[in-house]
C-alpha positions, 0 to 999 in steps of 0.5 A: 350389365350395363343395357345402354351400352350393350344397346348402343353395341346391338346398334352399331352392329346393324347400322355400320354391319349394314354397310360393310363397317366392322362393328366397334366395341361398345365402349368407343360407342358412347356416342352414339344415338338411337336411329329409326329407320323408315322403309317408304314404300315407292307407289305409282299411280296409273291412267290412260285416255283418249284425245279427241278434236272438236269433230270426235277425231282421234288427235295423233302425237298429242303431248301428255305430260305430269305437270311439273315434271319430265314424265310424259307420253304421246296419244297413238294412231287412235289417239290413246295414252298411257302414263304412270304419275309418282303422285295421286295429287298430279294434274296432267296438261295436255297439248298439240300444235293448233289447239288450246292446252287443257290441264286436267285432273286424272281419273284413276277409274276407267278411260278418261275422254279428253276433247282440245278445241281448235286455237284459231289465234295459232293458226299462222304460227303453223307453216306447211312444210312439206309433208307437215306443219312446223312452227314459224320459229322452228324453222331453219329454211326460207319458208313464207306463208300467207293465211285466208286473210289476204282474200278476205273483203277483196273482190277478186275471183282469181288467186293469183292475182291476191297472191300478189305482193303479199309473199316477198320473192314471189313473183307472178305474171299474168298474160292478160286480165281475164278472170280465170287466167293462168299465171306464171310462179317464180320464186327469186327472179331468173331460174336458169338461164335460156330454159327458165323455171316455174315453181311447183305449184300444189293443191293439197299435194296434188299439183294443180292450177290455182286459177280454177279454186274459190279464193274463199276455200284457201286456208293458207298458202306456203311458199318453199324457197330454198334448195332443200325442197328439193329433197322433197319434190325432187327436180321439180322442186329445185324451183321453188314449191307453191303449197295450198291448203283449203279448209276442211269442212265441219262435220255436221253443219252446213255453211253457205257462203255467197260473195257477189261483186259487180264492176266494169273497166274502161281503159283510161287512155286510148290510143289515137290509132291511125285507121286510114291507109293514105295517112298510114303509107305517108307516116311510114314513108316518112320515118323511114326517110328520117331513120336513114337520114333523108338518103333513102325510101323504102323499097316495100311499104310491107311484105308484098307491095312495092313502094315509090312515090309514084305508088303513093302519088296514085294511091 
């Protein structure tokens, strides 16, 4: 017997039998070669952690990805994950709006404790929308935001009057200048017509007068301007949304801050007033005269005293 024909034969049978192919006879099969099949075992490695802030807080909805890779997951309420990587060699990158990225390498042994310290060069690419934050290049509604930085080295005790000019569209107007002075908020000029309109104006969700905050505790200020607050706000926020948001304090340390600031204020013009009644009943009789042409006197110099020249003659 010929073996090599009748191994060639014994393999074709395997192999194309396999695969649901009749086996040939042996003498078609001469050309045929010896094949050697691998069966690679598909193995998987899993971890799982904890992502932790700066403040030993839990981050919620931080991303978990293997690098190089779609495969990932997101850290729950208590800030765990799990994930299961096709390579032991994997790294793992770790990352959440606000806080640098961290690439790490997995431990296979227990829960891996990952800490993200706060990116504070990020922080104005973050905007408060609503009732959450966004990236400045993800939105699609008109959204403006201000930082901490505009109250910066200014001596200004009311916020109101720092927020002016700095947001576009954001117009505020102030009675008078007293330091703790309401202000009125509009958003794009006139509102409605007879009625008008000022914008909802909220302090870490809670609706509230800006004039009463340190300008110093302000981390940012958002400015909702377009229709679509409304589906958040309801009617009170088809006018506009005005959201501020103050820092949170760190836990364990103490900070004090003292800003001090002196100045005084004189008008730069006065006015010369008329404060003599003779030379006020003259001036009005006057203009009186000349607005109706020289063809007239008044009948009352004001509500209850009469007027003639006899009058001002004895006056």
């Amino acid at each position: 017997m010929n073996h090599n024909k009748y191994f060639t034969s014994v393999l074709s049978t395997l192999v194309l039998g396999s695969i649901g192919i009749l086996p040939l006879q042996a003498n078609h099969l001469n050309w045929i070669t010896p094949v050697i099949i691998t069966n690679i075992q598909n193995q998987t490695y899993q971890i799982s952690g904890v992502v932790l802030d700066n403040y030993g807080d839990p981050i919620i909805g931080a991303n978990v990805v293997e690098k190089g890779t779609t495969n990932g997951t997101m850290t729950n309420v208590d800030g765990r994950f799990s994930l299961i990587l096709k390579n032991d060699q994997s790294k793992i990158l770790i990352s959440y709006i606000g806080y640098d990225s961290k690439e790490i390498k997995p431990q296979f042994n227990g829960l891996m404790t990952i800490t993200l310290a706060e990116d504070l060069q990020k922080i104005d690419e973050v905007v408060v929308v609503g009732y959450g934050t966004q990236k400045k290049v993800n939105l699609t509604g008109a959204v403006d935001q201000v930082t901490s930085e505009v109250f910066e080295n200014r001596s200004l005790s009311n916020v109101s009057q720092a927020l002016q000019g700095t947001i576009p569209n954001l117009n505020i107007t102030l009675d008078d200048g007293k330091p703790t002075r309401s202000a009125a908020y509009n958003v794009r000029g006139t509102t409605s017509i007879g009625q008008g309109g000022s914008a909802l104006i909220l302090i870490d969700g809670v609706e509230g007068d800006p004039a009463l905050l340190n300008p110093s505790d302000i981390a940012s200020v958002s400015v909702l301007k377009d229709a679509a607050s409304a589906a958040i706000y309801g009617a009170r926020g088809s006018f506009g949304v005005v959201l501020i948001t103050t820092k949170n304090p760190q836990k364990g340390k103490v900070t004090i801050n003292y800003t001090g600031n002196f100045s005084f204020q004189k008008p730069t013009a006065v006015p010369d007033v008329v404060s003599d009644g003779l030379v006020y009943a003259e001036h009005f009789r006057e203009a009186y005269n000349a607005w109706n042409n020289y063809s007239s006197l008044p009948s009352k110099i004001n509500k209850t005293q009469k007027y003639s020249d006899a009058w001002l003659e004895r006056f």
